[in-house]
NUTOR-353372 format. One record per atom (N, C-alpha, C, O): x, y, z. Coordinates in steps of 0.2 Angstrom, whole numbers, padded with zeros to 4 digits, always signed. Each point is the difference from the previous one (the first is absolute). Example, Ala and Ser with C-alpha at 12.3 -4.5 7.8 and 13.67 -1.06 7.14 Angstrom:
+0066-0028+0039;-0004+0006+0000;+0004+0006+0000;+0005-0001+0003;-0007+0006-0007;+0004+0006+0001;-0004+0005+0003;+0003+0006+0001;
//
This chain:
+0522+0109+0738;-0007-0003+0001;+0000-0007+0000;+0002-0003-0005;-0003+0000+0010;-0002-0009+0001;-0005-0001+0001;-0005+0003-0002;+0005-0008+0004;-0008-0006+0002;-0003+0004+0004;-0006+0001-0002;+0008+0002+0006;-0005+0004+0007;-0003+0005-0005;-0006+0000-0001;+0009+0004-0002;-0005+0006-0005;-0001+0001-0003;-0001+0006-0002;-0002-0014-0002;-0004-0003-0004;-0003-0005+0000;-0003-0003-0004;+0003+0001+0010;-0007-0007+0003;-0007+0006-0001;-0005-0002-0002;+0005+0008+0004;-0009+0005+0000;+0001-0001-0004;-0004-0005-0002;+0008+0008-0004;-0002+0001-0007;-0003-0006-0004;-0005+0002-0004;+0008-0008+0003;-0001-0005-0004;-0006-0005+0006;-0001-0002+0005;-0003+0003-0012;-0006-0003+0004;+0001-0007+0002;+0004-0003-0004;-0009+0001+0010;+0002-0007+0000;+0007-0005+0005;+0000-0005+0003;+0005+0011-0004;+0006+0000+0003;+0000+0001+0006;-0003+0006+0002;+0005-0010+0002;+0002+0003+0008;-0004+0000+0003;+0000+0003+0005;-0006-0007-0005;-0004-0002+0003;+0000-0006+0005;-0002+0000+0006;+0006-0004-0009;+0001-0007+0004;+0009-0001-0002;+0002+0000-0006;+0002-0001+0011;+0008-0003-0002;-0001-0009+0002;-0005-0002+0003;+0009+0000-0006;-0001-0006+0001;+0008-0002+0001;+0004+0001-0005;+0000-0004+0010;+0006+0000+0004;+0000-0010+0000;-0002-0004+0004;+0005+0002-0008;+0000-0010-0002;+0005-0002+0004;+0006+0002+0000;-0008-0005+0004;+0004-0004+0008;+0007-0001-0004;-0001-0002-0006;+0006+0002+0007;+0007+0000-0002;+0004-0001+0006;+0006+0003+0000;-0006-0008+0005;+0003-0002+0004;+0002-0008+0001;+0004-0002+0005;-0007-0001-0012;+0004-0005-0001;+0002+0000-0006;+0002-0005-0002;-0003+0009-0002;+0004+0002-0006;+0003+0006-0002;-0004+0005+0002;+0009-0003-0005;+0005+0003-0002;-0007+0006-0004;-0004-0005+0000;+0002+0009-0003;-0002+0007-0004;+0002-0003-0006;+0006-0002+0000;-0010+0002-0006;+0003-0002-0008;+0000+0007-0001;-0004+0003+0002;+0011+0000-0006;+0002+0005-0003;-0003+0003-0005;+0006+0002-0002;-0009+0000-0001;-0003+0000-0009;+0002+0005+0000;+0000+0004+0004;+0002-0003-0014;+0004+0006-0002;-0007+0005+0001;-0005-0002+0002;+0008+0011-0003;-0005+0004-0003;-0003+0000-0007;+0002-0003-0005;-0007+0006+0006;-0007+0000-0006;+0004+0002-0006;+0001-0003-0005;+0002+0008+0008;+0006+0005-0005;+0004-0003-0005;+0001+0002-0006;+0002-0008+0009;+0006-0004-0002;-0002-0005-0005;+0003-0001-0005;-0008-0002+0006;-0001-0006-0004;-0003-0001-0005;-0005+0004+0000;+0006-0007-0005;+0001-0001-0006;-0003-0009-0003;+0000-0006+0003;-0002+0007-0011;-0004-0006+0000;+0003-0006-0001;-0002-0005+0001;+0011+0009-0005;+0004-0005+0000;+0002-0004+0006;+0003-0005-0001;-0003+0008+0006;-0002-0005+0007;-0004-0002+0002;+0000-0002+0006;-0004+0001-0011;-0008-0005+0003;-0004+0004+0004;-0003-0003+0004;+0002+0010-0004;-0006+0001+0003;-0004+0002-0007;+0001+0000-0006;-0007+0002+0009;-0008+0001-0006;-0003+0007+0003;-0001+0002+0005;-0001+0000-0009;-0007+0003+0002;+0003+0007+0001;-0005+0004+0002;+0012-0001-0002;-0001+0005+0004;-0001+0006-0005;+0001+0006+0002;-0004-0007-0008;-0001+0006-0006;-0008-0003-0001;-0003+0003-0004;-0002-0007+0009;-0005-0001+0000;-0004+0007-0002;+0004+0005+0001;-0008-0003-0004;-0007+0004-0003;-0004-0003+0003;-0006+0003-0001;+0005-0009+0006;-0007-0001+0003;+0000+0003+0007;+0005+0001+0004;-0010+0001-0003;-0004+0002+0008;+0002-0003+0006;+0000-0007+0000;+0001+0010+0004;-0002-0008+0006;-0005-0003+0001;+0001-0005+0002;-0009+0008-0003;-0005-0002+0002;+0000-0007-0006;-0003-0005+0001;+0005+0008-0007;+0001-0006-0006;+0003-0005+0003;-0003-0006+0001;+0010+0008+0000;+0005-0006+0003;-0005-0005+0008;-0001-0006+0001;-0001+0012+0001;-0002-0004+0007;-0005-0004-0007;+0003-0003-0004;-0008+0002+0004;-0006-0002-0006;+0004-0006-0002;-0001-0006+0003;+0005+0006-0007;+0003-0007-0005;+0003-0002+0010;-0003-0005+0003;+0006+0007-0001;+0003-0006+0007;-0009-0003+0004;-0002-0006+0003;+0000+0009-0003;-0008-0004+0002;-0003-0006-0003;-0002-0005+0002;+0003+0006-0010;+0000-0004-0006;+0004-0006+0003;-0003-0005+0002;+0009+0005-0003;+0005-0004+0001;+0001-0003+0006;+0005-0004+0000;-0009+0005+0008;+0001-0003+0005;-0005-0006+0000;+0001-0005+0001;-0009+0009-0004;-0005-0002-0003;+0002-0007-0002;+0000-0005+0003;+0004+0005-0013;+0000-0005-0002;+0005-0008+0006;+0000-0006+0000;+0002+0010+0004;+0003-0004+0005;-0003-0002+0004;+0003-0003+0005;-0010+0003-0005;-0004-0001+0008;+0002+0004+0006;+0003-0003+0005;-0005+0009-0005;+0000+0004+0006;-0006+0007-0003;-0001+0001-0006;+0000+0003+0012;-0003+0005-0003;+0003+0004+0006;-0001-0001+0006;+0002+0005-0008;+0003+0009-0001;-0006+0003+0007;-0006+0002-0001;+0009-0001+0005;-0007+0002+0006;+0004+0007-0001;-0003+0003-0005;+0007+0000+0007;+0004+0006+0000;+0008+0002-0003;+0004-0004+0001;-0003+0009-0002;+0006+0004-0002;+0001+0005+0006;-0005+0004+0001;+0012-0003+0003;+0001+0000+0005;+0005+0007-0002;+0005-0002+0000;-0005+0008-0001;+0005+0004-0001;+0004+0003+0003;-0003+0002+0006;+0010+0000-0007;+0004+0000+0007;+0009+0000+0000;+0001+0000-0006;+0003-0001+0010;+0009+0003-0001;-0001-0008+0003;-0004-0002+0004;+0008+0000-0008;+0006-0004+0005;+0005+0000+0001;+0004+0000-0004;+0000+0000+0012;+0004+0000+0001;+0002-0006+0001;-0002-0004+0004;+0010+0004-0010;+0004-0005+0001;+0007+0002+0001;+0002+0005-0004;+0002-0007+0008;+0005+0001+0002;+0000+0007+0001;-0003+0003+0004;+0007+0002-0008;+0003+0007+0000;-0003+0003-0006;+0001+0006-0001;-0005-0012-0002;-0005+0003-0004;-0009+0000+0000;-0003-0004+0003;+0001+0010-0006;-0007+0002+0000;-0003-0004-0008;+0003+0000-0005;-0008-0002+0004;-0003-0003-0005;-0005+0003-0002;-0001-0006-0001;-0004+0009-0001;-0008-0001-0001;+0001-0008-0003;+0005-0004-0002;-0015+0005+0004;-0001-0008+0000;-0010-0001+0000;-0005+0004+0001;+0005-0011-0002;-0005-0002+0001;+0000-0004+0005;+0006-0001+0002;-0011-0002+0001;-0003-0009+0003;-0006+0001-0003;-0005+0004+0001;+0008-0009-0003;-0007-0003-0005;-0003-0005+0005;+0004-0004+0002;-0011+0005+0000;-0002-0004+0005;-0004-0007-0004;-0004+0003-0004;+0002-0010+0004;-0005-0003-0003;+0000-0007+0004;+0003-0002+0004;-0009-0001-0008;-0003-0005+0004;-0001-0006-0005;-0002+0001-0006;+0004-0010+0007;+0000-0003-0005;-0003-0005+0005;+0001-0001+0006;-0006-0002-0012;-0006-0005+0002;+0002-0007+0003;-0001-0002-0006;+0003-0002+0009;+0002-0004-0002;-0006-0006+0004;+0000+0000+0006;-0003-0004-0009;-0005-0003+0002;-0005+0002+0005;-0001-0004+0005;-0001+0009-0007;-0006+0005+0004;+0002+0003+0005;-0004+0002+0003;+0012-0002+0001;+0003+0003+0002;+0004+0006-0004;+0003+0000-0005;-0004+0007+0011;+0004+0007-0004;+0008-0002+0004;+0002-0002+0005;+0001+0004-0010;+0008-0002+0004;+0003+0008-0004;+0000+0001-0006;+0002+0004+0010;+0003+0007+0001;+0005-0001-0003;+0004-0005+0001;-0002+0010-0007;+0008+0000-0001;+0003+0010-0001;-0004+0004-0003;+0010-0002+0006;+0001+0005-0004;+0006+0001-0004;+0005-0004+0001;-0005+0007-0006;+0005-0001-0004;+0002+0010+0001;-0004+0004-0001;+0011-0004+0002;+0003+0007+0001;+0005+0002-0006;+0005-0003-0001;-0007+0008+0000;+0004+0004-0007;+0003+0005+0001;-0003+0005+0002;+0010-0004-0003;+0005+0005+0002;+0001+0001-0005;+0000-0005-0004;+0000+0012+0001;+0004+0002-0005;+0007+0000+0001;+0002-0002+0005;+0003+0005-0010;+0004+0003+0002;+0003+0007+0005;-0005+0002+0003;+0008-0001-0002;+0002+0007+0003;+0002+0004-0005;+0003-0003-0004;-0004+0010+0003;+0003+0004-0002;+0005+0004+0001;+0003-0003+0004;+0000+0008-0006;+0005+0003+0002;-0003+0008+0001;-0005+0002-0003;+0007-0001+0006;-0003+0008+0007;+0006+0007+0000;+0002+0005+0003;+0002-0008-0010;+0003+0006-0001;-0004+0007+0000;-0006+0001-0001;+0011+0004+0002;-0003+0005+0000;+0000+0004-0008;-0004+0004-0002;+0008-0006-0001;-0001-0002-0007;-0005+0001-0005;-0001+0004-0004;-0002-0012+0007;-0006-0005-0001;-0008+0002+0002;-0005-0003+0000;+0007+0009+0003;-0006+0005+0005;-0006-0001-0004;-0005-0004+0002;+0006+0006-0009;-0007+0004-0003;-0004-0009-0003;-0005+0000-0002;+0009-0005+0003;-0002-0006-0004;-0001-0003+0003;-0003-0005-0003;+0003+0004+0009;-0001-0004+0009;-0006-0003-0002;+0000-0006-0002;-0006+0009+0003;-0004-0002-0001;-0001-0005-0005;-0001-0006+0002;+0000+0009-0008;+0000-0005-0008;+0004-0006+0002;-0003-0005+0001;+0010+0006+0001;+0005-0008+0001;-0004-0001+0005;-0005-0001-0004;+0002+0000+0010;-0001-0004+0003;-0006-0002-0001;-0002-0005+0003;-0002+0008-0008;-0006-0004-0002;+0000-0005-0005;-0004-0005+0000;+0009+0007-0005;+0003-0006-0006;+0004-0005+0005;+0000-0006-0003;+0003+0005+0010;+0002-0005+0002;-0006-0003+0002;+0000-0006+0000;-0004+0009+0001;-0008-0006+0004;-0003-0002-0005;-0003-0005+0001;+0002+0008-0009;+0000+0000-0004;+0002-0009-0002;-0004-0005-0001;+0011+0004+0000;+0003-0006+0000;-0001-0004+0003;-0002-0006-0002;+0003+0007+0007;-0002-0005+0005;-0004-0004-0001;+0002-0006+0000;-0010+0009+0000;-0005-0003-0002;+0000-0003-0006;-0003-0005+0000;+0006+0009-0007;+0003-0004-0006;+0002-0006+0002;-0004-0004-0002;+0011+0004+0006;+0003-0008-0001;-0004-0004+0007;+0002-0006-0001;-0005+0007+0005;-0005-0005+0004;-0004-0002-0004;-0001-0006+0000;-0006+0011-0007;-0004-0005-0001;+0005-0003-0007;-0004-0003-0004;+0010+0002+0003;+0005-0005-0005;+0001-0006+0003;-0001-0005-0003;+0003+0005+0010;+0001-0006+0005;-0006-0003+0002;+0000-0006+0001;-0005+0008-0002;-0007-0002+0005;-0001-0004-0010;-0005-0003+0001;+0007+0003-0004;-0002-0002-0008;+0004-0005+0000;-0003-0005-0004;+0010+0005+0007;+0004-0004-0001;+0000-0005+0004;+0001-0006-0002;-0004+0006+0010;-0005-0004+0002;-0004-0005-0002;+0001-0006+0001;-0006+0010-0005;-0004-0005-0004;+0002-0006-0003;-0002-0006+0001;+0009+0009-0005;+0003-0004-0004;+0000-0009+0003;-0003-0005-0002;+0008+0009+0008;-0001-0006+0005;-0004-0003+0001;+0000-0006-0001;-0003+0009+0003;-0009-0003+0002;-0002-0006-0005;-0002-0006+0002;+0003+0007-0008;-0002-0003-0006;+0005-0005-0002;-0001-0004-0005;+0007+0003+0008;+0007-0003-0005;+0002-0004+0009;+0005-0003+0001;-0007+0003+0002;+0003-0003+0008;-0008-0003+0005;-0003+0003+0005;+0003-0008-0008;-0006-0003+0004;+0000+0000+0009;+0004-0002+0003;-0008+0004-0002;-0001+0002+0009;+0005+0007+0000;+0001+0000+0006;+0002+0004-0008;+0001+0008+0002;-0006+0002+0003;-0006-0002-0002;+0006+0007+0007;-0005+0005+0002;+0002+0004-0001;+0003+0002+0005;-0001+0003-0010;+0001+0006-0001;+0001+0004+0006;+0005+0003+0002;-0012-0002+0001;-0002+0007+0006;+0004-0003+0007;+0000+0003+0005;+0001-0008-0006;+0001-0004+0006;+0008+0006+0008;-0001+0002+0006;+0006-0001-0012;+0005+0003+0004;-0003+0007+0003;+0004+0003+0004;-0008+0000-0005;-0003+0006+0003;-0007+0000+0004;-0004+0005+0002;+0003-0014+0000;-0005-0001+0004;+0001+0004+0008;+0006+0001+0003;-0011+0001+0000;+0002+0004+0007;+0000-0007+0004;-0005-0004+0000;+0012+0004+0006;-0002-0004+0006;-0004+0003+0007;+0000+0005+0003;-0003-0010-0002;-0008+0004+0004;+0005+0003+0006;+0000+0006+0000;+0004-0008+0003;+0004+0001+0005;+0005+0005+0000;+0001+0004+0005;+0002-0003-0009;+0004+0004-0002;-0003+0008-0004;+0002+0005+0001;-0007-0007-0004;+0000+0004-0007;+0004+0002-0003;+0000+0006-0001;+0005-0012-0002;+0006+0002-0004;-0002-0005-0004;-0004-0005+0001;+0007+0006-0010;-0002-0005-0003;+0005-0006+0001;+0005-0001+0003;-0007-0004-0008;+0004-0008-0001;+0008+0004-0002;+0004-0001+0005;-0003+0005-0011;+0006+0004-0002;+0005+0002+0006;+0005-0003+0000;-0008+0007+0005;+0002+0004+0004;+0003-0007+0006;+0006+0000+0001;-0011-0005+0002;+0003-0005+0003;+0003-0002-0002;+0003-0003+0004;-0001+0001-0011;+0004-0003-0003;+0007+0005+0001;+0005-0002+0004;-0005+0005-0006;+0006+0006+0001;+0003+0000+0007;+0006-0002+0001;-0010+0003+0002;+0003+0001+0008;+0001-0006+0004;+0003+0001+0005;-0005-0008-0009;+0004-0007+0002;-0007-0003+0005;+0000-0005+0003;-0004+0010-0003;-0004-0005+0007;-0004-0006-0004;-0001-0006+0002;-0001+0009-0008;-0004-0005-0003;+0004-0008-0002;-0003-0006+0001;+0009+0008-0004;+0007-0003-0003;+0000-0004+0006;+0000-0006-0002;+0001+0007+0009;+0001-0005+0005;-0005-0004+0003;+0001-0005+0004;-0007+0006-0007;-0005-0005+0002;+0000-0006-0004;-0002-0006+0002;+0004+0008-0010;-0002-0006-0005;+0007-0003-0002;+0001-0003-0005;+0004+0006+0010;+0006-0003-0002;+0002-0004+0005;+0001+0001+0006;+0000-0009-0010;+0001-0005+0007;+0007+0001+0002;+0004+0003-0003;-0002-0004+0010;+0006+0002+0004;+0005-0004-0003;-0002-0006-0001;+0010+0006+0000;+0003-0004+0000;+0002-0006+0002;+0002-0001+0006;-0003-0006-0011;+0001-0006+0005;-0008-0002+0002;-0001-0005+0004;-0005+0007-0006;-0004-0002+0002;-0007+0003-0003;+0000+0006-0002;-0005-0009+0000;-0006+0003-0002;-0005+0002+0007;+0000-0004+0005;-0005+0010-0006;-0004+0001+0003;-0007+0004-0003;+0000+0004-0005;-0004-0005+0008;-0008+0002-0003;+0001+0008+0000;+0003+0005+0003;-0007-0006-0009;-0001+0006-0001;-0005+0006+0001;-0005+0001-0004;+0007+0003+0008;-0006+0006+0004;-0004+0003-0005;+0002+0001-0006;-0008-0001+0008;-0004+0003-0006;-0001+0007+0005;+0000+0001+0006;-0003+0005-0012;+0001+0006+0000;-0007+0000+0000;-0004-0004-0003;+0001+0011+0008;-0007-0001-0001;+0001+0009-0005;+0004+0005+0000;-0011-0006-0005;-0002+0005-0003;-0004+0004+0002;-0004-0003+0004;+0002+0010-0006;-0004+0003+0000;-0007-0001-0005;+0001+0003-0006;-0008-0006+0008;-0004-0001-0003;-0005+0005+0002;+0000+0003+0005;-0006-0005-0011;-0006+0007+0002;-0005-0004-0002;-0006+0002+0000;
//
């Protein structure tokens, strides 16, 4: 039993896939849900909270950041040769009476599809989405931090959407387009392209 017959059963699932442009970068690898351990720096995966809880504290925490949380997007992602569950947290931050769009996307881990593993498929893949959302509202906290201790950080800024692309700052960054506009050419400086955003 896999992903295909278990997307009807788990509500919510397989409704939407979500496929992250991967043509200028290499797929990050991330171990299984299975494998990982706290003594390796992850959290959350013995969480006792809900998701509707988890989602709840991450609305809080985009909040104390100046954004607000318009939607939770549910859905697989596929990264490389892996399947994820996942959010896109969809939201909008104010900036001088301007809406400027951002989404921020939550990939769980992967599970393991052993056949083994049959009767517990479910439960593990819901404690990886589980953490997920654990260690994102931890980072969205750890954000703050910065916010408070780093005069001029925008916190929400790397997950704003570019109006033209609809990819975020992150995503252009990654893929080198954005990287090649604000980086002067060797031997020589040159003005700097400005990016148009999406407003409302």
């Amino acid at each position: 039993m896999g992903y295909n017959d278990l997307e009807t059963k788990w509500e919510g699932v397989g409704k939407m896939e979500f496929i992250p442009d991967q043509s200028e970068h290499k797929a990050q690898q991330v171990p299984f849900f299975d494998d990982v351990t706290s003594e390796q720096g992850w959290r959350g995966h013995t969480t006792g909270k809900s998701i509707e809880k988890l989602k709840l504290e991450i609305i809080a925490s985009i909040s104390r950041l100046g954004g607000q949380v318009q939607t939770f997007q549910r859905g697989i992602f596929q990264v490389g040769d892996q399947k994820r569950d996942g959010f896109r947290i969809h939201y909008i931050e104010d900036q001088g009476g301007k809406l400027l769009y951002g989404r921020l996307d939550v990939a769980a881990l992967p599970v393991k599809t052993d056949y083994r593993l049959r009767q517990s498929y479910e439960k593990r893949r819901e404690g990886s989405l589980k953490m997920a959302l654990f260690m994102m509202r931890e980072a969205l906290d750890g954000t703050w931090f910065l916010q408070q201790l780093s005069p001029g950080y925008s916190p929400l800024m790397p997950w704003m959407l570019e109006e033209s692309t609809g990819k975020t700052l992150t995503q252009l960054w990654t893929e080198r387009t954005l990287a090649s506009r604000l980086l002067a050419p060797p031997g020589g400086a040159s003005d700097v392209v400005d990016a148009e955003f999406t407003e409302g």
